[in-house]
Structures are given as C-alpha cells and as structure tokens.
C-alpha positions as CSV (number, residue, x, y, z in Angstrom):
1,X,0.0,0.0,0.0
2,X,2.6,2.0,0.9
3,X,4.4,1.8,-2.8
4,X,1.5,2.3,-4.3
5,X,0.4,5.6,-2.3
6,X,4.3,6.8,-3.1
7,X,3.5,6.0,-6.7
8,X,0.6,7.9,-6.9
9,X,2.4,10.8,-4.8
10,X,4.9,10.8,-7.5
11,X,2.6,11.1,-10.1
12,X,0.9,14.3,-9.0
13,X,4.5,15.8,-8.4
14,X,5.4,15.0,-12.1
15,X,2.6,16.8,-13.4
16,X,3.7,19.8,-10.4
17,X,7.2,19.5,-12.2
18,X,5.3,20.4,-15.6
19,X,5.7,17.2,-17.1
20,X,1.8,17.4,-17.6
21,X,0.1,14.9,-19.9
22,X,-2.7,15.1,-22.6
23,X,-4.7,12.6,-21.8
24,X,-8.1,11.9,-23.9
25,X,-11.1,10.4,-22.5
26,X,-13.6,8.6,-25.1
27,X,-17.2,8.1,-23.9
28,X,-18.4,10.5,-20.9
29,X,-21.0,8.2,-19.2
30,X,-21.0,7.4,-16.0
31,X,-17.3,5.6,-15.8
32,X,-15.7,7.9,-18.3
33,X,-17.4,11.3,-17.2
34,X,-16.2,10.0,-13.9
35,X,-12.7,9.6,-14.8
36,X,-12.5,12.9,-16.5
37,X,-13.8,14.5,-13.4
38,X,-11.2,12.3,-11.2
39,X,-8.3,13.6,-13.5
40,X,-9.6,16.6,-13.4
41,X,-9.9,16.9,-9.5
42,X,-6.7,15.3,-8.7
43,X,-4.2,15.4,-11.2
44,X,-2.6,18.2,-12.9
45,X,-2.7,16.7,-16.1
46,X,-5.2,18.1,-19.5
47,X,-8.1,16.2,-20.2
48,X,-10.1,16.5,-23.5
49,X,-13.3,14.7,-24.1
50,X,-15.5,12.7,-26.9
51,X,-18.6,11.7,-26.7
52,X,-21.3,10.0,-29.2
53,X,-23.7,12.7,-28.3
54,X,-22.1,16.1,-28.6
55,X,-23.9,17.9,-26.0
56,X,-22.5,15.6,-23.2
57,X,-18.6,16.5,-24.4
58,X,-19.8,20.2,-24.8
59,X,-21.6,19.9,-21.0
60,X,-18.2,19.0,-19.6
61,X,-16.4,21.5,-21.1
62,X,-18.9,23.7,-19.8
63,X,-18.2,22.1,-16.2
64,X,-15.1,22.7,-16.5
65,X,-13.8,19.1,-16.7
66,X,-12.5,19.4,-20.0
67,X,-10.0,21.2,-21.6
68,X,-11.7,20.7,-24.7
69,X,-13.2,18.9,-26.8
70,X,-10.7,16.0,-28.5
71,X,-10.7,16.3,-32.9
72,X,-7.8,14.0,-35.2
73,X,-5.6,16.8,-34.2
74,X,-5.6,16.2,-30.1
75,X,-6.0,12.4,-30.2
76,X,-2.4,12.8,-32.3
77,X,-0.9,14.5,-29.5
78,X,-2.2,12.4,-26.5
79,X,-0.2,10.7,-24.2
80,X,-3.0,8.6,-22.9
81,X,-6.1,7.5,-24.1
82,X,-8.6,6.0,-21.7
83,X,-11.8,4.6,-23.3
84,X,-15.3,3.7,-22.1
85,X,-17.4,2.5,-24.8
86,X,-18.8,-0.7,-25.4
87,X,-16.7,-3.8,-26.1
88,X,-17.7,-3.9,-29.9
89,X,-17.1,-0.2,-30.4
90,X,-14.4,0.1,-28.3
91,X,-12.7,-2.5,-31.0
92,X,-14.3,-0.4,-34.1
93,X,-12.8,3.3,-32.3
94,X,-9.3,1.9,-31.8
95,X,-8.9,-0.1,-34.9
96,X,-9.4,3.5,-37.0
97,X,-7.9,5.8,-34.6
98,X,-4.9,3.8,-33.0
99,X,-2.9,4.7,-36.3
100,X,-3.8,8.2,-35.2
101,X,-1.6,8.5,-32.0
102,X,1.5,9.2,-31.6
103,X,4.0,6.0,-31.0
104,X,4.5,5.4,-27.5
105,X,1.0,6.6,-26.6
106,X,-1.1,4.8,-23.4
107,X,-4.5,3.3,-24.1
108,X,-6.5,2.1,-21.7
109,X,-9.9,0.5,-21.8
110,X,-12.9,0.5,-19.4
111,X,-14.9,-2.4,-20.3
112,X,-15.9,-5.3,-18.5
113,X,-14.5,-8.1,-21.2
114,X,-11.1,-8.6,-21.8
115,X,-10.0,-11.6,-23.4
116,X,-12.1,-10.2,-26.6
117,X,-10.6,-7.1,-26.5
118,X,-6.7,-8.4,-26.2
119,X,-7.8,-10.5,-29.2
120,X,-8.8,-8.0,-31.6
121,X,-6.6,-5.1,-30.3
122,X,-3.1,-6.3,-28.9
123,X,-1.3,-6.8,-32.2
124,X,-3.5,-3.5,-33.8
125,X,-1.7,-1.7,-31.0
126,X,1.7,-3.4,-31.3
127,X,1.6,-2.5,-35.3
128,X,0.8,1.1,-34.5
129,X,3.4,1.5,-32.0
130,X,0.9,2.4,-29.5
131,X,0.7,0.9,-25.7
132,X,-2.7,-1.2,-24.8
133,X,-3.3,-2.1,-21.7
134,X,-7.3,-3.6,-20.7
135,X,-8.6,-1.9,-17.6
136,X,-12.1,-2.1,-15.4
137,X,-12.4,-0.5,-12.2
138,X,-14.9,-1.9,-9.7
139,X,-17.1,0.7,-8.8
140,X,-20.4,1.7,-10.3
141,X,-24.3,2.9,-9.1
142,X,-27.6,1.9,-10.3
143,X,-27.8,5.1,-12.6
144,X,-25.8,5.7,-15.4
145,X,-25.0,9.0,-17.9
146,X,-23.1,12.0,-17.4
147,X,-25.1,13.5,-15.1
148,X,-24.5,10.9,-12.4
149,X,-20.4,11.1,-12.6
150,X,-18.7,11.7,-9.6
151,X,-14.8,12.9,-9.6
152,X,-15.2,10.3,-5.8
153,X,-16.6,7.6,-7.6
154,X,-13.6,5.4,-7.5
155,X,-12.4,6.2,-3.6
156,X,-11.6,3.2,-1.8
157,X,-12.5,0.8,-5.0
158,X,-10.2,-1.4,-6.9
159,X,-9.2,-1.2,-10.3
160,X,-8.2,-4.1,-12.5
161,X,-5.4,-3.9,-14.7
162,X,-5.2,-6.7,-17.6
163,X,-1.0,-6.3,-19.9
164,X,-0.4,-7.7,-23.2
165,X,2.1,-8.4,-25.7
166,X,1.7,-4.9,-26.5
167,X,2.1,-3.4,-22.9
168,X,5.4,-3.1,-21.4
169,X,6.0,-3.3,-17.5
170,X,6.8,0.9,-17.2
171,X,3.3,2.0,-19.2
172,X,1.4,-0.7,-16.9
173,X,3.1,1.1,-14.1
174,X,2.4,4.4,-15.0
175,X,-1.2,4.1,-15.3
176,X,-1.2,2.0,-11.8
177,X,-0.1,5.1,-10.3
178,X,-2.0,8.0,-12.5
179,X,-5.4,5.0,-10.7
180,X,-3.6,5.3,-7.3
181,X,-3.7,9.4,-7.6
182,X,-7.6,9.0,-8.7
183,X,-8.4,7.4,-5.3
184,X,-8.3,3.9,-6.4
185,X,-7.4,1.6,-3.2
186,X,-5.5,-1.2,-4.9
187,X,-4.8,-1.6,-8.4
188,X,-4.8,-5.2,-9.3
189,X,-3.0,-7.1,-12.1
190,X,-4.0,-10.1,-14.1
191,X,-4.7,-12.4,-17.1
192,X,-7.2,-11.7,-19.8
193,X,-8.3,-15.2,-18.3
194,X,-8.1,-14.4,-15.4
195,X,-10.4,-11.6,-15.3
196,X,-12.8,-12.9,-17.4
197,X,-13.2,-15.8,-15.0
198,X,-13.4,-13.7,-11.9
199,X,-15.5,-11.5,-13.0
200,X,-18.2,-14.0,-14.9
201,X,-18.2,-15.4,-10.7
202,X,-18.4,-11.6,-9.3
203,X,-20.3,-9.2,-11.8
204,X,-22.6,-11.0,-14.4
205,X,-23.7,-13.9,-12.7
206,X,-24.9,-11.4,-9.8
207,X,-26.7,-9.3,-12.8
208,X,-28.5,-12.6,-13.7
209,X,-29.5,-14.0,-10.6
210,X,-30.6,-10.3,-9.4
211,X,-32.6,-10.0,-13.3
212,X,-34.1,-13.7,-13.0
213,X,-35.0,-13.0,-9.6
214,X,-37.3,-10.1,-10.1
215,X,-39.3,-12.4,-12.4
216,X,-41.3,-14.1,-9.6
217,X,-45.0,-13.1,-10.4
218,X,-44.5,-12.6,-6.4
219,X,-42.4,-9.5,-7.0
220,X,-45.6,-7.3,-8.1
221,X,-46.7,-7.7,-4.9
222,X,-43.1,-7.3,-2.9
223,X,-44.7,-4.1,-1.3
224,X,-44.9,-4.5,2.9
225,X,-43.2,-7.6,2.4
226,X,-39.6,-6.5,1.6
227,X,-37.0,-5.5,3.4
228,X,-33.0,-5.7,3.0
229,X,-32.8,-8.7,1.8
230,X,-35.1,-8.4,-1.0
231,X,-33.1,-4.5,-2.1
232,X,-29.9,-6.5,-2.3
233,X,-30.7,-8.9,-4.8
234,X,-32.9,-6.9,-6.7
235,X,-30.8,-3.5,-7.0
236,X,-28.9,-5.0,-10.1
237,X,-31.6,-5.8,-12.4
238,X,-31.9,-2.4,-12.4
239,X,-29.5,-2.8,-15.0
240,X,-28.7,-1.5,-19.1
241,X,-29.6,-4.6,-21.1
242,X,-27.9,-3.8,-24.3
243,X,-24.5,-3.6,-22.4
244,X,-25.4,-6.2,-20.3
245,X,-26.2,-8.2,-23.2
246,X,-23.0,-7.8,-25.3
247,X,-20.7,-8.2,-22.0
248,X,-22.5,-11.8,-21.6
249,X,-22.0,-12.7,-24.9
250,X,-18.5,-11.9,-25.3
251,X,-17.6,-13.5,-22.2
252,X,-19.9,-16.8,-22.7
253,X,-17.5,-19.5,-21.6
254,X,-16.9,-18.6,-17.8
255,X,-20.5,-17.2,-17.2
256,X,-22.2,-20.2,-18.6
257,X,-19.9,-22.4,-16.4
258,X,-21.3,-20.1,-13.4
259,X,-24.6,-20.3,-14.2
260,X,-24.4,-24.6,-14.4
261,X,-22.7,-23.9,-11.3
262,X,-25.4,-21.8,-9.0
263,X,-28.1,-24.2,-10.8
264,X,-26.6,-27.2,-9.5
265,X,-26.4,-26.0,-5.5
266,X,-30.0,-24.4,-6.0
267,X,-31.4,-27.9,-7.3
268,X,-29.7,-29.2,-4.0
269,X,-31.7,-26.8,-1.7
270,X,-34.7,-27.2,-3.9
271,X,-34.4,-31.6,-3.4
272,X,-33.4,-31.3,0.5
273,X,-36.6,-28.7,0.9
274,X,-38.8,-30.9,-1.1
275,X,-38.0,-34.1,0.6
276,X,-38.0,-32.6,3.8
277,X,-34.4,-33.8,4.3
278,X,-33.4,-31.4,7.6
279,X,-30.3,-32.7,8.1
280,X,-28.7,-32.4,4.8
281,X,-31.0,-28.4,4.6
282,X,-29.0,-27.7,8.0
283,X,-25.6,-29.0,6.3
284,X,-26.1,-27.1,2.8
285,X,-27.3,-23.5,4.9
286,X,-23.8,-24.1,7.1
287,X,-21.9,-24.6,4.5
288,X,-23.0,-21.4,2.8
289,X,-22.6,-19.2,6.3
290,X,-19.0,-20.9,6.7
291,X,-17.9,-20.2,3.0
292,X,-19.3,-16.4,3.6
293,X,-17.4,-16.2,6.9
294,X,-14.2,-17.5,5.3
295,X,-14.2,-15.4,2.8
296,X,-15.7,-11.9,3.6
C-alpha cells in the first residue's frame, strides 16, 4: 500500500514539475465522465473529451472538466487515451484511430471483457506502435449517464489492470499510479483469463441472478413484504440490457460455467426442501454461512 500511495504521490509531483500529460477520454458516461472529473480533481494533467452525443462532451467543457473537446488533431498528440465504450465499439474506435496516435501513446480501456478485446486489439496496437493495456475499475451505481459522474466515484474501490504483448511493465506502471492518484485503493494485475473468469463469478452472474429474480410473479406484490434482503438482490436488475447483453456474450464460456454452477447448488436446496431432508438443509445453509465467513 505504501508503494503504491508513493506511486501515486509521485505522479501528482510530475505533473507539479510540468511534465503534464494530454490525456483523452472517449465516452463520458457514467465511468468515463467520472474519470475525466477524477483527472480533473486530482491530477494536474489536460483532459479532452469525446462523446457520441455532442452535448454531453460540450456539457463538460462547460463544467469545467475538460480542456476541450478532442478532434484528429488532439488524439495525435495524447499521451494517454482512456476509453469507455462498449466492447464492440471500443474494438471499431481503436482499430481507426490507434494509427492516429502518436508512437508510444497509453491506451486504456474500461470495459468489462477482456479476453475479446486483447484478441482483436493487442497486435492492432503493437503494429501502430501504441501501448494497450485492458482496464475495469470496480465501482459503479444503479444510474448511469453524465449527469451521475462523480470525480469520488472510484475512492476506496479497486481497479483491474489486464497487460499484453503490446504493454510493457513501465506503461502498466504508469497508469497504476495515474489509478492510485484517482483514489483507487489497490490496483490489481492479471490475465485476460483471469479476469474474465473472476469477473463472470463476481459481476454477471450477480446481474442474472438479481434479473431472474425479479421475475417471480410474487415481486408485483413485494410491497410490505420486503426488506434488506429483498433490495440486495434486486438493485442490479436495475441494469442496461444492451451492455449487459453484449458483455454476456462476449464473455460466454466462464459465465455459462457459473450459471451450471449456482443451478446445481439451488437444485440441491430445492431436493433437500422438497424431501423434507433437515439434516442435509441444516448442512447445505452451514456450508453457505462458513464459506461467507471465510471469505468476507
């Protein structure tokens, strides 16, 4: 913790030095507009802006979170390039703009795939002479869009750094510590694998539990009859299905083999209820509290 706090400290005294960076954020929603309001808030460093919907990029400059707005001209000159788009357009933005950028320029993504991603963009990236590197932090709310970004957003959260071919060990440490200045709490490195793995466990298969949930013809009449519980595992259905959708489907192998996983314990709370096996009920509920315990 310590290294990475002096990292981060070091960071912000480059940028005091003058060694300032352009960096270019693509996509302003809720992660992206958040980021630019992080860099923004905590780092000396310039920060232009894209956004599909013009207004949005032009709202931020407005805030004051932008320098301005990024054209062909800017993205040549940035040092970093941190994008928040979906998976598929993530791929379609790079692949067209990568031979943009200036050799030796950062790029890191937002989105929550990444073996896909170091598929189709690592040897793009090594061709152009640029640096990718896959990123997802772990923080989020229920409501998404500019208007909800929050320079705090990523206090105390961690962020997930995925290298390549195409990403050598200084670039990945320079964005761990421009993450550390943002108020990340940890900044964790892994595997495209890796991550996709963890997170099919973590992320989506709470999304689909939380949206098959809801579907009880019991939930339209939830109201007296809910408390915590209940708000828990339904706050996530709440949930964008056309990103949802496209992050399942890109990462099918390690959420299908979670899904066959949760069905299989539920059928064995479902036979020990049905059979009125108390015992074996008792067993499977202490299993659960002990694995919870264990783990956090």
């Amino acid at each position: 913790m310590a290294n990475s706090t002096a990292m981060a400290n070091n960071y912000k005294i480059q940028g005091e030095m003058g060694m300032k960076k352009k960096i270019v954020v693509v996509g302003l929603g809720l992660m992206g507009g958040s980021i630019a309001k992080a860099i923004r808030k905590y780092t000396d460093n310039e920060v232009y802006g894209l956004n599909r919907t013009h207004e949005v990029a032009e709202e931020a400059v407005a805030d004051g979170v932008l320098n301005g707005i990024a054209d062909d001209n800017i993205i040549a000159q940035a040092d970093i390039m941190i994008i928040s788009l979906y998976p598929q357009a993530i791929v379609d933005f790079l692949l067209a703009n990568m031979p943009k950028m200036k050799k030796g320029a950062i790029i890191v993504d937002l989105a929550g795939v990444k073996k896909y991603l170091d598929e189709k963009l690592t040897e793009p990236a090594k061709n152009a002479g640029v640096y990718f590197i896959g990123g997802h932090p772990m923080a989020g709310k229920e409501f998404s869009g500019y208007s909800f970004s929050d320079a705090d957003l990523f206090q105390g959260a961690s962020m997930i750094l995925v290298p390549n071919d195409s990403s050598p060990l200084w670039a990945v440490d320079e964005m761990d510590a421009l993450f550390n200045s943002l108020g990340f709490s940890q900044v964790v490195r892994c595997s495209p694998e890796q991550h996709d793995s963890m997170i099919a466990f973590t992320s989506q298969l709470a999304h689909i539990v939380s949206s098959a949930y809801i579907k009880s013809p019991e939930a339209l009449r939830h109201n007296g009859y809910s408390a915590g519980s209940y708000k828990d595992l339904t706050r996530v259905a709440k949930l964008n299905e056309h990103m949802w959708t496209e992050l399942f489907l890109k990462n099918k192998q390690p959420l299908v083999r979670e899904i066959d996983e949760i069905i299989s314990h539920l059928k064995e709370y479902r036979d020990a209820i049905e059979n009125d096996e108390q015992e074996n009920l008792c067993k499977l509920l202490r299993e659960g509290r002990e694995r919870k315990e264990s783990i956090g």
